[in-house]
C-alpha positions as CSV (number, residue, x, y, z in Angstrom):
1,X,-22.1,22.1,4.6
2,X,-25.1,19.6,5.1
3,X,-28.8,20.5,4.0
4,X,-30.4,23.6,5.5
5,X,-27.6,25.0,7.0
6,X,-26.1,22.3,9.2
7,X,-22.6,21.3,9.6
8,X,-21.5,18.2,8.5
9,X,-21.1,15.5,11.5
10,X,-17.1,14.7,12.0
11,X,-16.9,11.4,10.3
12,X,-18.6,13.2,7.3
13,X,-16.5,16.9,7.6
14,X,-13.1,16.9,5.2
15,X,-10.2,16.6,7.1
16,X,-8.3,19.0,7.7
17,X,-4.2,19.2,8.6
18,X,-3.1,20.3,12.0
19,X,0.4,20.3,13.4
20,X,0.2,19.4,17.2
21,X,2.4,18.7,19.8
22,X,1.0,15.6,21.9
23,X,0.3,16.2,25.6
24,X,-0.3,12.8,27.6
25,X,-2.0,9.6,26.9
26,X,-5.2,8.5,27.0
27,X,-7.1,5.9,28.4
28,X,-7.2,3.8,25.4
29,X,-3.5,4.0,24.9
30,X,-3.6,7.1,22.0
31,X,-1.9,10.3,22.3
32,X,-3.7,13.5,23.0
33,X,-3.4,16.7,21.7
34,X,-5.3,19.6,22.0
35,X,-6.6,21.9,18.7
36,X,-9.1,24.9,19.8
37,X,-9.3,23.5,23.5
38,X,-10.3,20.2,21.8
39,X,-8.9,16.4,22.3
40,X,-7.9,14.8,19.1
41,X,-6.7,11.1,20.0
42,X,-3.8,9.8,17.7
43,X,-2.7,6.2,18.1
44,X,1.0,5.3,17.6
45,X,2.2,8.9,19.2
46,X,4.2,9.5,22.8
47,X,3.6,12.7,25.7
48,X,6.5,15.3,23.5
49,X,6.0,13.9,19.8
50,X,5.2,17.1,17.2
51,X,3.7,15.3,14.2
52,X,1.2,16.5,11.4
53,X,-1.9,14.5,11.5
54,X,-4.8,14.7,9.4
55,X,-8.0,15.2,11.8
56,X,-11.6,14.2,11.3
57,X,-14.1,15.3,14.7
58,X,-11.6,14.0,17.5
59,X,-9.5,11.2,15.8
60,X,-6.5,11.9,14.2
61,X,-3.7,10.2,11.7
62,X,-0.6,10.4,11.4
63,X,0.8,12.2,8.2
64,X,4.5,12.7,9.5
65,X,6.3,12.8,12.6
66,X,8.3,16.0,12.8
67,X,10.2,15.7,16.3
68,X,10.3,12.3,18.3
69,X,9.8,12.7,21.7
């Protein structure tokens, strides 16, 4: 938590560990998943690839790819 009650901005937040399935590509050419209705971009992934990424605001790495598309 920031001062006086504000969350931290997403470059700032911990990152947390997700486990998403990637839905399509985006215009830059990263995968897209979706956590809480959100879009979390995650270069090197393909439309059907489960992988566990670790997220920060909408940006994601890859931790381990679990089932290649």
């Amino acid at each position: 938590m920031a001062r006086h009650g504000r969350p931290e901005p997403p470059e700032r937040a911990p990152p947390r560990a997700l486990t998403v399935r990637i839905e399509t590509i985006g215009s830059a050419g990263d995968g897209v998943a979706r956590s809480d209705g959100e879009p979390i971009y995650v270069p090197l992934t393909a439309p059907g690839d489960l992988v566990t990424i670790e997220a920060r605001g909408d940006r994601g790495r890859i931790i381990d790819l679990l089932e290649k598309s």
